[in-house]
Backbone bond lengths (Angstrom), bond angles and torsions (degrees), N, CA, C in turn:
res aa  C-N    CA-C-N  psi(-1)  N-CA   C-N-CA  omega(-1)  CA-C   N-CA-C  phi
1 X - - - 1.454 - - 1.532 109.16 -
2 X 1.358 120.71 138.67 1.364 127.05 -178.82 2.008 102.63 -110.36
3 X 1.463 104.69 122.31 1.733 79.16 153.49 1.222 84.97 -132.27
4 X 1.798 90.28 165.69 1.201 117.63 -162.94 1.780 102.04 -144.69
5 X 1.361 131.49 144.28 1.290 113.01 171.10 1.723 117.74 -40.16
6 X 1.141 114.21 164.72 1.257 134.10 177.72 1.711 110.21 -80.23
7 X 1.045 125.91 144.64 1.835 138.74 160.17 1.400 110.41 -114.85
8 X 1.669 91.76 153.63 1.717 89.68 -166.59 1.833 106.71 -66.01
9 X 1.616 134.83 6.13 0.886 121.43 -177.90 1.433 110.14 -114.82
10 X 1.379 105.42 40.69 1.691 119.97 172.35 1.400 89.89 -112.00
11 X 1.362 140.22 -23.95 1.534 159.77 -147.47 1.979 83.11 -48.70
12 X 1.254 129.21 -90.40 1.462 142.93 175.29 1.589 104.95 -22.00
13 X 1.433 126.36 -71.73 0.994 112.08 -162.53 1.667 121.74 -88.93
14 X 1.571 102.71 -7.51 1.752 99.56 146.92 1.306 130.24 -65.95
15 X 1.393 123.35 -55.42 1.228 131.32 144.19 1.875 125.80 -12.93
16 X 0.794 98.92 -55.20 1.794 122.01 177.32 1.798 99.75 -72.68
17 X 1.158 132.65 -56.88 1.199 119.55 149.27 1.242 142.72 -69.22
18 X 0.980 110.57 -29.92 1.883 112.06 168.66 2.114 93.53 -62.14
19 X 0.740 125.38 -32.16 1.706 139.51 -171.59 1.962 93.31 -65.93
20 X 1.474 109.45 -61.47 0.991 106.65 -161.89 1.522 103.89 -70.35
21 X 1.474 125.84 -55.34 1.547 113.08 170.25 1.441 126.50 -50.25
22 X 1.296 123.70 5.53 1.160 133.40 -165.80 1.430 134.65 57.08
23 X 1.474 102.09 45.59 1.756 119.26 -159.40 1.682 87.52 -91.97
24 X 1.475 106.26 173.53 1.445 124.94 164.77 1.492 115.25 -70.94
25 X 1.319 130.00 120.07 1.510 118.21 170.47 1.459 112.38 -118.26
26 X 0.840 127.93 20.11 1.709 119.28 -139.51 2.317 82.86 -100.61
27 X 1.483 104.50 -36.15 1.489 92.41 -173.11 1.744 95.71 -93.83
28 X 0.997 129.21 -20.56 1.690 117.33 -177.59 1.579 94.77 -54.12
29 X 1.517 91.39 126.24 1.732 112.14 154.85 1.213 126.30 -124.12
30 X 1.399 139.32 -135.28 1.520 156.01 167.57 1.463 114.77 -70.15
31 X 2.265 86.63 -56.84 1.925 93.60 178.59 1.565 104.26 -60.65
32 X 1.528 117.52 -37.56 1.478 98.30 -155.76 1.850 102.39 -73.88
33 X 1.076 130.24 -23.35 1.260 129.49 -168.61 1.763 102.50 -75.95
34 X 1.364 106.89 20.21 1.871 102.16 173.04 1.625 113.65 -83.35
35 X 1.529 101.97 -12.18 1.829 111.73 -165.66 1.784 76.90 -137.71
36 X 1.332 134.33 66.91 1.270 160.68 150.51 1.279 142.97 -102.32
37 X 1.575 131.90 86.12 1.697 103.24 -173.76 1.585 95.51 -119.32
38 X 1.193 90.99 156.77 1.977 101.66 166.91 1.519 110.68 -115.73
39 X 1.378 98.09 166.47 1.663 107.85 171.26 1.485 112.21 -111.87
40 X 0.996 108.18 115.80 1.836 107.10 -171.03 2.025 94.72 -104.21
41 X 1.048 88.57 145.91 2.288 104.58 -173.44 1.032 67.96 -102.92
42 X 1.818 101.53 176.25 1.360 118.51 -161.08 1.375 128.68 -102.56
43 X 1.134 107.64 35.77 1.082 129.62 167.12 1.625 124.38 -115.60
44 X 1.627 97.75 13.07 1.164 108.47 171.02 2.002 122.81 78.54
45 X 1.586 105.36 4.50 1.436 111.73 175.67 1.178 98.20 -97.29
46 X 1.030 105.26 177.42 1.607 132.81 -169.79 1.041 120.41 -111.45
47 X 1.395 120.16 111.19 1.379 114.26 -160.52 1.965 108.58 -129.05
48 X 1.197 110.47 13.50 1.464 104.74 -175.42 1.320 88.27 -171.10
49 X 1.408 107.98 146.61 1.895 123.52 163.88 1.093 119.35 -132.54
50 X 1.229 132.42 162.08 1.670 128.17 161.93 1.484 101.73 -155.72
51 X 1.393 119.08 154.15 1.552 123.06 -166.87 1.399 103.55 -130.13
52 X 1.068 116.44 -165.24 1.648 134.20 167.74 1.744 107.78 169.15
53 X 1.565 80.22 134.96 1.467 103.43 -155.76 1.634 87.73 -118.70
54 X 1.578 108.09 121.44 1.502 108.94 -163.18 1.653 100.05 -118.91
55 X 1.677 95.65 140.90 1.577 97.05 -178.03 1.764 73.33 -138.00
56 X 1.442 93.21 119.47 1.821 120.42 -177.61 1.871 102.83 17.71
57 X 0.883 94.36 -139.52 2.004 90.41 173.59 1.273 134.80 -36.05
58 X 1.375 104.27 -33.58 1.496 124.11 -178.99 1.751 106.69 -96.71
59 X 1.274 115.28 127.12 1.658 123.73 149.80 1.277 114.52 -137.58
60 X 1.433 101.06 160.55 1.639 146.69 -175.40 1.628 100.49 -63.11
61 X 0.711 127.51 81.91 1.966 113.19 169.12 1.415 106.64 -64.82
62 X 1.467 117.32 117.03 1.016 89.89 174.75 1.913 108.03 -146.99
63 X 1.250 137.24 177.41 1.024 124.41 176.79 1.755 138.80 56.82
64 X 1.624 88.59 45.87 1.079 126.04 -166.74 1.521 85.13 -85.52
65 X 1.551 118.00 115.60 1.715 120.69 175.92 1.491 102.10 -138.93
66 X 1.511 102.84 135.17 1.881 102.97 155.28 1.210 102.92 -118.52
67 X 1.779 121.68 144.94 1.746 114.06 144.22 1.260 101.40 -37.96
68 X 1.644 91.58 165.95 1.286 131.37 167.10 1.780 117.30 -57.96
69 X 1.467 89.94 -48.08 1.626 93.27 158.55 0.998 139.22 -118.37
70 X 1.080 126.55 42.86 1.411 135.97 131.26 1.778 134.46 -103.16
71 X 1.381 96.06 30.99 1.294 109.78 -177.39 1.523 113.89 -100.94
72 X 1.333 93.31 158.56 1.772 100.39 178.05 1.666 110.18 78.00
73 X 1.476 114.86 15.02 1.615 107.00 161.91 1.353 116.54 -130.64
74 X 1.496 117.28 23.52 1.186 118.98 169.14 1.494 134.50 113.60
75 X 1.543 88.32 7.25 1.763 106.61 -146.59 1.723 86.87 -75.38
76 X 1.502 121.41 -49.63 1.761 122.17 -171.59 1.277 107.91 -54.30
77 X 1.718 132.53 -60.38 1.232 114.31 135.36 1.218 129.03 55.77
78 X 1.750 84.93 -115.50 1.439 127.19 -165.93 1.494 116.70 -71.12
79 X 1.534 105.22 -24.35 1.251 114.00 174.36 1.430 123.72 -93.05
80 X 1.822 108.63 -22.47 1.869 100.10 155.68 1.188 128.10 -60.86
81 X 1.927 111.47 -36.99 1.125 124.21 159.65 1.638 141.06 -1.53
82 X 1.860 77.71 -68.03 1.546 112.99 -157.29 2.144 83.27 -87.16
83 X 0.973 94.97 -41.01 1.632 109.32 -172.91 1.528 117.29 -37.83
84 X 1.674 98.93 -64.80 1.316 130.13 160.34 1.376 111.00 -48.77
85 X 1.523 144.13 -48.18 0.976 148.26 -157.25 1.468 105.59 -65.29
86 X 1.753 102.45 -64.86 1.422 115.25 164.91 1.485 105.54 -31.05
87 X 0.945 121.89 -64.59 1.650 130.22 -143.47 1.745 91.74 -51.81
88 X 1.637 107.26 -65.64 1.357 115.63 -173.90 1.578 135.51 -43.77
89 X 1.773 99.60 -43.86 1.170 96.00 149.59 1.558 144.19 -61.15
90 X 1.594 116.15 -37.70 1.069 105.38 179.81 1.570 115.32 -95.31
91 X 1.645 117.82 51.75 1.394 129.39 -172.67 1.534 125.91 64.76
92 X 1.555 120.23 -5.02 1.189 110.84 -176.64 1.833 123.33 -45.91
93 X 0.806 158.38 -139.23 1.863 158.84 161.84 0.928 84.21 -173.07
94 X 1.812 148.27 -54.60 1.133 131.54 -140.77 1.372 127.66 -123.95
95 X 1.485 156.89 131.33 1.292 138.67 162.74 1.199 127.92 -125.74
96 X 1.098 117.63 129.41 1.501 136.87 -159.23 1.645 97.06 -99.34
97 X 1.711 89.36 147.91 1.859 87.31 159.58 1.768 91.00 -176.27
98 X 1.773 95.97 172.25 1.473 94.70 172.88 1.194 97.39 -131.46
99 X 1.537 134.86 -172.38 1.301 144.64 -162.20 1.533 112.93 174.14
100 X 1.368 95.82 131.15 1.385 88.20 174.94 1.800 110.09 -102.65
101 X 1.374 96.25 2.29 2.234 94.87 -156.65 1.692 94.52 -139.31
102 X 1.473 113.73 -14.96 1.711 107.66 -160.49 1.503 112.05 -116.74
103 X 1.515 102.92 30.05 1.601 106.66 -172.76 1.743 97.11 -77.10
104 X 1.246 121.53 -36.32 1.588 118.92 178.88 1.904 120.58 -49.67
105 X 1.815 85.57 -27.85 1.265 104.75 -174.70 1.340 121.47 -58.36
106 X 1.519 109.36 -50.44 1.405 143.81 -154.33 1.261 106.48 -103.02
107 X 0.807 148.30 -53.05 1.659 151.93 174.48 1.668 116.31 -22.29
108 X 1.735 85.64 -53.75 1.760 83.20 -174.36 1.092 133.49 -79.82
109 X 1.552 96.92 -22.06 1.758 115.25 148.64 1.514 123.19 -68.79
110 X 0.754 97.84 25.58 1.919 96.28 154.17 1.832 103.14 90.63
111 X 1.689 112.65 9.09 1.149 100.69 171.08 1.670 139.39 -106.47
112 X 1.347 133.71 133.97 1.481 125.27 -146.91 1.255 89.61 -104.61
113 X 1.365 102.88 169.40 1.728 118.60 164.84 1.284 91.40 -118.79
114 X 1.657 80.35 131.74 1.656 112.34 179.01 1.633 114.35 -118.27
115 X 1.092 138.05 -176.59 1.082 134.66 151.66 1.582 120.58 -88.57
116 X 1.288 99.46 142.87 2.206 107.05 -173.14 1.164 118.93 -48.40
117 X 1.655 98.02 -30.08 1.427 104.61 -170.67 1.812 111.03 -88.42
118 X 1.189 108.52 5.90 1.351 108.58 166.35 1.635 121.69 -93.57
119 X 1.144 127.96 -24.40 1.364 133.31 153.87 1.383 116.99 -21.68
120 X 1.057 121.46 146.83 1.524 131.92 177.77 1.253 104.15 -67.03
121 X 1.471 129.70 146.24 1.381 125.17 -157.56 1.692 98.01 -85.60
122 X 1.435 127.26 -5.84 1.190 111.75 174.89 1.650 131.10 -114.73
123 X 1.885 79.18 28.65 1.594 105.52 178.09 1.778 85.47 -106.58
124 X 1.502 120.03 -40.38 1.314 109.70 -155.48 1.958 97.64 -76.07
125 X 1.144 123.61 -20.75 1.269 125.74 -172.64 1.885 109.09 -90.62
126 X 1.964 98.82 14.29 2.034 71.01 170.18 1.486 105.06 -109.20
127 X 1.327 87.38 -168.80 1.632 84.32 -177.33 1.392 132.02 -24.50
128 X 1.509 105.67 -66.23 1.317 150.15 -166.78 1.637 96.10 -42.08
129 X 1.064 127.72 -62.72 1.613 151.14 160.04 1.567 107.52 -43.64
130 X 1.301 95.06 -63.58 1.688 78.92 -163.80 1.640 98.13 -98.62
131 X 1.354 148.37 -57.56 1.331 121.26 -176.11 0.997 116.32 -125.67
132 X 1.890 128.80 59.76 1.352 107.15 140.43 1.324 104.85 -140.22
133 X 1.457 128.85 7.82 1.777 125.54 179.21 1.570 98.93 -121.15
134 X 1.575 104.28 122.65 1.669 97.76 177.92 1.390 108.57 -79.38
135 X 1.734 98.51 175.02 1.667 114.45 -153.24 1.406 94.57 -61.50
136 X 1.551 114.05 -27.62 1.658 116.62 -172.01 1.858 111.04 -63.57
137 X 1.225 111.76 -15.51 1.951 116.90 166.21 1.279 95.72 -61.91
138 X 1.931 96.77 137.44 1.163 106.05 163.29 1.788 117.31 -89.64
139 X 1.126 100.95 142.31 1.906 98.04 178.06 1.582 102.34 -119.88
140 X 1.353 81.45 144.59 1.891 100.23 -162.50 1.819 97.87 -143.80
141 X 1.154 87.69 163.84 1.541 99.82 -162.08 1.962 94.02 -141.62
142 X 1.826 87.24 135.18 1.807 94.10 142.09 1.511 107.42 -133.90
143 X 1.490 83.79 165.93 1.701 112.60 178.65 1.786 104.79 -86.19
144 X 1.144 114.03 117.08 1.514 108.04 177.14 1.927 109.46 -88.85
């Protein structure tokens, strides 16, 4: 598996998967796919994404997706990994996210459950926060 940042003409078929895991798509656009990478199999499709949506030090992780088949060898992983990696270089410390199904996921990678209302107020004012994950998502945080 290769990832590589995202281009705005991956825009459709991230979308189309973030859809199928049942992620939020309605605010992903062009701008947001600038802090975007995918995992393309070797056949050159796209089979996993993850984003980060940055408010100064602090960002949103968000839209962390695998197919159906390409799951279970490591690929999500590899793509917080790569996620995180980004983050560090371009100064992030912090990453936020909510979940309603992937807290098992995240935990052992270094992520806590926090309360919403501890988020930076200009994590709690994006979309993601206010209209598309209900209050019932848990939001968890790491320290980079």
């Amino acid at each position: 598996m290769k990832i590589r940042a995202a281009r705005s003409d991956d825009l459709d078929v991230i979308k189309a998967l973030l859809a199928e895991n049942e992620l939020p798509v309605d605010d992903v656009d062009a701008a947001l796919l600038v802090d975007f990478l995918v995992a393309e199999d070797a056949s050159g499709r796209i089979v996993g994404s993850v984003g980060l949506e940055r408010f100064g030090a602090k960002a949103l992780l968000r839209s962390l997706a695998v197919t159906q088949t390409a799951r279970r060898n490591g690929l999500g992983a590899r793509l917080l990994s790569h996620a995180e990696l980004m983050a560090r270089v371009s100064a992030v410390s912090e990453l936020w996210l909510l979940t309603m199904t992937t807290v098992g996921f995240f935990r052992p990678k270094g992520f806590e459950d926090v309360g919403r209302c501890t988020a930076p107020e200009a994590v709690q004012e994006s979309s993601q926060f206010v209209l598309m994950c209900p209050a019932s998502a848990v939001c968890m945080k790491k320290t980079l």
